[in-house]
C-alpha positions in Angstrom: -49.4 10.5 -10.4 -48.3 10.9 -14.0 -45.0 9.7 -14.7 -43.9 12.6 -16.1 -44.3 14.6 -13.2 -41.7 11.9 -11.1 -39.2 12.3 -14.1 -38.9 15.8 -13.6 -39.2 16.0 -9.2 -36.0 13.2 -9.9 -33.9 15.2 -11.9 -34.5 18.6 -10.1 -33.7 16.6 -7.2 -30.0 15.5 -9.0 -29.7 18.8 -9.9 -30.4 20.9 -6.8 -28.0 18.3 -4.6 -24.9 18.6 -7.3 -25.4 22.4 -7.5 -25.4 22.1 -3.3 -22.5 20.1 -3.3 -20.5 22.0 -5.9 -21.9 25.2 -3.7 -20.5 23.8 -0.5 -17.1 23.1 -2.5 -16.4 26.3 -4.0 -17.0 28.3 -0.5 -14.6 25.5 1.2 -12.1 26.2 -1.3 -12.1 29.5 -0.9 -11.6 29.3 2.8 -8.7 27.5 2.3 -6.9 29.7 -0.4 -7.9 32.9 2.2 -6.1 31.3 5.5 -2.6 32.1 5.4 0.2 29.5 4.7 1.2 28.1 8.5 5.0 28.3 9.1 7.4 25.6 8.9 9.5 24.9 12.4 13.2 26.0 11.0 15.5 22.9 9.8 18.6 22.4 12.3 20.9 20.4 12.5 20.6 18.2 15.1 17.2 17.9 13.6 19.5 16.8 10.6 21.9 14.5 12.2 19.3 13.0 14.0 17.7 12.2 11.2 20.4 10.9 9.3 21.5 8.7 11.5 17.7 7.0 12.0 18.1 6.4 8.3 21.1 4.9 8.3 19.7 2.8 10.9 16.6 1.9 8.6 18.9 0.8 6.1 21.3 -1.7 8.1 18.2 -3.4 9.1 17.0 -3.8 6.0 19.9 -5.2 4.8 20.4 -8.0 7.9 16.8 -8.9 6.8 17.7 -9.1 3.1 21.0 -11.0 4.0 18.7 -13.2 5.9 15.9 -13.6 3.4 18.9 -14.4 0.6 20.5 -17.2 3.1 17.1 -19.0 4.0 16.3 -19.6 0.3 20.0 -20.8 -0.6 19.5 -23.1 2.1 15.9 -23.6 0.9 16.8 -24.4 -2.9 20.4 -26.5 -1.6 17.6 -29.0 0.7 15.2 -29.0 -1.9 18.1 -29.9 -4.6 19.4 -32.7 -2.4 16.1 -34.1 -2.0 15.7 -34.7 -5.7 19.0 -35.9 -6.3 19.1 -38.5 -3.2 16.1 -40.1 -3.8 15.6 -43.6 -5.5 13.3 -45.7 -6.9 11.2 -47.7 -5.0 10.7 -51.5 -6.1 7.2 -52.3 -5.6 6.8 -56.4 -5.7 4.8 -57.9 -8.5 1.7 -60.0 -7.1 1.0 -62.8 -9.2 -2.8 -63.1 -9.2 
């Protein structure tokens, strides 16, 4: 088969599936910008305080873990200082050979 021939079957081929795709995208677009815009549940306020108060849940947590976090390395860095400054040399006897 001339060579030619498979050149052009490949790019009508890359042509014909973009101009599907980009077929397929326009009339799924349109779709969406037809349906109308669902409606929101109304806002109140228990929905509010409810809410509110989950979040200022959230945030106590997270700042007995941080508390925590912060007092594991101090204790972290304090052992690993001590460990330096207690240790001493070791005397390692001379063999005569």
């Amino acid at each position: 088969m001339d060579p030619d021939v498979i050149e052009l079957a490949q790019v009508l081929a890359i042509v014909g599936t973009f101009s599907l795709v980009m077929i397929g995208a326009i009339v799924v677009g349109m779709k969406l910008l037809k349906r109308p815009p669902r409606e929101r549940p109304p806002l109140d306020d228990t929905r509010l305080e409810h809410l509110e108060q989950a979040v200022d849940a959230i945030a106590i947590e997270v700042e007995r873990i941080s508390e925590a976090q912060r007092f594991a390395t101090r204790l972290l860095t304090e052992r690993h200082a001590d460990a330096h400054t207690a240790a001493e040399p070791i005397a390692i006897p001379r063999r005569d050979a």
